[in-house]
RODO-2510 file (C-alpha; in nm, 4 decimals, decimal comma):
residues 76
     n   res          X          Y          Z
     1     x     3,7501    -0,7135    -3,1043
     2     x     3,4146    -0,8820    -3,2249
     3     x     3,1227    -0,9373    -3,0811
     4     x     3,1684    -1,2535    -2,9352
     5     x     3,4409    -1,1652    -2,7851
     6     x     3,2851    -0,9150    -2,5812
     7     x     2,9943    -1,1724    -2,4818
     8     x     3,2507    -1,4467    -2,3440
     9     x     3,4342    -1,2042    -2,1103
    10     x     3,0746    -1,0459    -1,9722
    11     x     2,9306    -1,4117    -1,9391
    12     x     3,2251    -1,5402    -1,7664
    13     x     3,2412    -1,2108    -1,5227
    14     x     2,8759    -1,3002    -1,4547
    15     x     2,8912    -1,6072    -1,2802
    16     x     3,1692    -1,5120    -1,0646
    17     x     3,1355    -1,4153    -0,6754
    18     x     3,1996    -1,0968    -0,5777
    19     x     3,3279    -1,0157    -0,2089
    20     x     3,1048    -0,7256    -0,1509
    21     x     2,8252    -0,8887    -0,1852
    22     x     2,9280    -1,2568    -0,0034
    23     x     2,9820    -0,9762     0,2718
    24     x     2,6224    -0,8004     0,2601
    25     x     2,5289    -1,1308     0,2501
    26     x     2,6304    -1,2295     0,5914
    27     x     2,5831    -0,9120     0,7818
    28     x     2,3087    -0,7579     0,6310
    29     x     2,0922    -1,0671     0,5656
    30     x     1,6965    -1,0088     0,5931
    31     x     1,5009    -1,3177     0,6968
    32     x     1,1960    -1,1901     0,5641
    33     x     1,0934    -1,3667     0,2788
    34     x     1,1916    -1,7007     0,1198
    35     x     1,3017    -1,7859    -0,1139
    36     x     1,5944    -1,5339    -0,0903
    37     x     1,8391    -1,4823    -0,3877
    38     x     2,1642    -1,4159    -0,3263
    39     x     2,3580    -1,3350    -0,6670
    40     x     2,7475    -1,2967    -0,6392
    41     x     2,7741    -1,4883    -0,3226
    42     x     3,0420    -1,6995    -0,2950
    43     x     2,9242    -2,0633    -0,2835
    44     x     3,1573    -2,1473     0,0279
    45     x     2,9141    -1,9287     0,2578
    46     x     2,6120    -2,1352     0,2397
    47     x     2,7251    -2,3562     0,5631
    48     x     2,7862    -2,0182     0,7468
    49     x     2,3828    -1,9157     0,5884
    50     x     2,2318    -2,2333     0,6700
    51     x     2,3955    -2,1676     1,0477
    52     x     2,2505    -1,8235     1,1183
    53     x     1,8996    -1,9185     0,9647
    54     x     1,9348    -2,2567     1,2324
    55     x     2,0097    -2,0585     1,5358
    56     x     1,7229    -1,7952     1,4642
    57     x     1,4732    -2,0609     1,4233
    58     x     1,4135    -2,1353     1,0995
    59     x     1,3489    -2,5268     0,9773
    60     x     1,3882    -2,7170     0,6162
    61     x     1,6600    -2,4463     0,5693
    62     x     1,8463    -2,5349     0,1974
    63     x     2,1248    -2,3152    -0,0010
    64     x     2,1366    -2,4138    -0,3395
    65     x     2,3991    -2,2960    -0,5890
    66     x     2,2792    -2,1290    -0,8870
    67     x     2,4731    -1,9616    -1,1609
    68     x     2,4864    -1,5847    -1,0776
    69     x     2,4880    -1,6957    -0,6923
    70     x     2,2744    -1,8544    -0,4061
    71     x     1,8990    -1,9035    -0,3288
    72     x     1,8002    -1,9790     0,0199
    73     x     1,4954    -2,1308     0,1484
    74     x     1,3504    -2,1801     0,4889
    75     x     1,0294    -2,2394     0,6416
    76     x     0,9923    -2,1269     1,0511
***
């Protein structure tokens, strides 16, 4: 196999979510600092985010998308 062979199937494992980490996402999340990076997380669990952060007091909450996962801001 070549080299850029290789390099497609890492970059294309790279962006994808992984469950483990969606799940330590929404059990284990620290509210500490902002802004928080979530990498792996599954896209689909920013609404459930954005209500946690909402019902612990947090204001100008946003999830954005990125590549490897999610970055969450919030302001209290």
């Amino acid at each position: 196999m070549s080299a850029d062979g290789k390099n497609s199937k890492r970059s294309k494992k790279k962006g994808k979510a992984d469950f483990k980490a969606t799940l330590c996402a929404l059990m284990g999340m620290s509210y500490s600092h902002f802004p928080l990076i979530l990498p792996g997380v599954h896209s689909l669990v920013a609404p459930l985010i954005m209500f946690r952060l909402k019902r612990r007091g947090f204001s100008n909450c946003r999830v954005e998308v990125s590549g490897s996962g999610l970055v969450v801001y919030a302001d209290r």
